[in-house]
N, C-alpha and C positions, 0 to 999 in steps of 0.2 A: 665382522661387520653386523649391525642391526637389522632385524627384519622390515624396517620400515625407511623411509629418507622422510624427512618434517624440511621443508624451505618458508623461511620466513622475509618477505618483503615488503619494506615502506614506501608508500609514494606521497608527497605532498601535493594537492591540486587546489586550486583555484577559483575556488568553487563553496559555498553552501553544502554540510555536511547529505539537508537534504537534498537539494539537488544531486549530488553525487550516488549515493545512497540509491534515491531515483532513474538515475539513470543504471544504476550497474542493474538492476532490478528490472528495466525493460530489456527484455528478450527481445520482442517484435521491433525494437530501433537497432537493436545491437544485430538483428540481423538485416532489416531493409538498406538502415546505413551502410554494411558491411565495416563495422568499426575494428574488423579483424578480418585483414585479408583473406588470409589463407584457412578460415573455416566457414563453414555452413550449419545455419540453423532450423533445426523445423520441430515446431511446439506440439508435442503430443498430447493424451488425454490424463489430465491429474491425476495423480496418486496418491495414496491414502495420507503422502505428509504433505502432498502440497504440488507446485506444477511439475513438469517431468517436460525434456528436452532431448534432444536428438543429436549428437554434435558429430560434424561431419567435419575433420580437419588432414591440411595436405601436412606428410613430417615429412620433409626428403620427397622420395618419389615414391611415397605410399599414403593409401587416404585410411585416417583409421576413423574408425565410428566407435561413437561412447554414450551413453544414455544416462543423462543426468537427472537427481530426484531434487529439488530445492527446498529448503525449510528456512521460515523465518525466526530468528532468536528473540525473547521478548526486551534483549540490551540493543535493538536495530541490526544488528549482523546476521548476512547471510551463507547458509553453509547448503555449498553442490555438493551431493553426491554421486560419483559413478556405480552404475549400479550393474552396467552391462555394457563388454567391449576388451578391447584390450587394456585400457586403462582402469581395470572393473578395483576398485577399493578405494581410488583415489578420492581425495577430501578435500575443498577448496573453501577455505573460512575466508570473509572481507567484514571486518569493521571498520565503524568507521568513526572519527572522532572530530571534534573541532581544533583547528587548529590554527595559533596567534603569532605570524613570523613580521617581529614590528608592527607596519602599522597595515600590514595586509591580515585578512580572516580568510582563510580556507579550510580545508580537511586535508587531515591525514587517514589513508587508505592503509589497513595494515592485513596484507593477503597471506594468507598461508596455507601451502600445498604439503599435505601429507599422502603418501603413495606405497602401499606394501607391495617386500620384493618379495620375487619366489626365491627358496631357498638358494637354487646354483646360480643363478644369473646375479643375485646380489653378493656372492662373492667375486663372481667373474667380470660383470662388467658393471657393479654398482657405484661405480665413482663418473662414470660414461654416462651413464641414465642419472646422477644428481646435475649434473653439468647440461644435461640437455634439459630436465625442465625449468633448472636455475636460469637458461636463458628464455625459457618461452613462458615463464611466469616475468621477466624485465619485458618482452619486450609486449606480454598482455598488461603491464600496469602502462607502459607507455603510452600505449594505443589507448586504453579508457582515458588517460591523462588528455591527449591532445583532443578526444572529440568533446569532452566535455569543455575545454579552454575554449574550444574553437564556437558554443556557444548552444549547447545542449539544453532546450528547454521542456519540464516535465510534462507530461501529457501530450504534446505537439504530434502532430502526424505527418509522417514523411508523406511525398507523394510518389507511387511506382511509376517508372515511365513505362 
């Protein structure tokens, strides 16, 4: 087995490439909305590539924390990196493209999550860990899918209650 898992997933959305684009890019929506249940975000101080985040997510019955670095591509795509945590290597690319299905315009989202194993656990359980982030990379394109359908606009400010 490879030392690495690469998962590749397309979403089409409904949306303005920028708008989209926009919205994956705000951290501070993606966390007041809670556009993903079951994680927490808290925006630390930039790092020498750009912003750096906190991420605090429930797997099962265990909360694990990851610290992400973000950098902008000069083709629009954005690449996280974890840089500390249990998921320390992990690599999450989003471009993002225009996309013509008939007579609707939207984007296609094309994310991909690369994650290196440790040596025995990727023989032992690495088809277990392709299978679990293959679902929670579906069901994070989901969730950006439906909040931005549901009428995400750029810049806008939530209000906290």
């Amino acid at each position: 087995m490879s030392s690495f898992i690469e998962i590749q997933h397309d979403e089409r959305i409904a949306a303005a490439p920028d708008v989209v684009r926009a919205h994956y890019a705000d951290l501070g929506h993606r966390q007041v909305a809670h556009v993903h249940p079951r994680e927490r975000l808290r925006q630390l101080e930039p790092g020498a590539t750009g912003p750096r985040f906190e991420r605090l997510a429930r797997s099962g019955w265990r909360v694990v924390r990851d610290v992400y670095e973000r950098r902008y591509q000069s083709d629009g795509s954005v690449v996280d990196q974890c840089v500390a945590g249990a998921n320390w290597g992990r690599t999450i690319t989003a471009r993002f493209f225009r996309s013509k299905d008939g007579p609707r315009i939207g984007t296609l989202v094309e994310l991909t999550v690369t994650q290196p194993l440790r040596p025995l656990a990727g023989r032992l359980i690495g088809r277990w860990i392709r299978a679990r982030i293959e679902r929670e990379l579906h069901e994070f394109a989901a969730e950006n899918k439906a909040d931005v359908e549901r009428g995400y606009q750029p810049g806008a400010r939530l209000r906290v209650a």
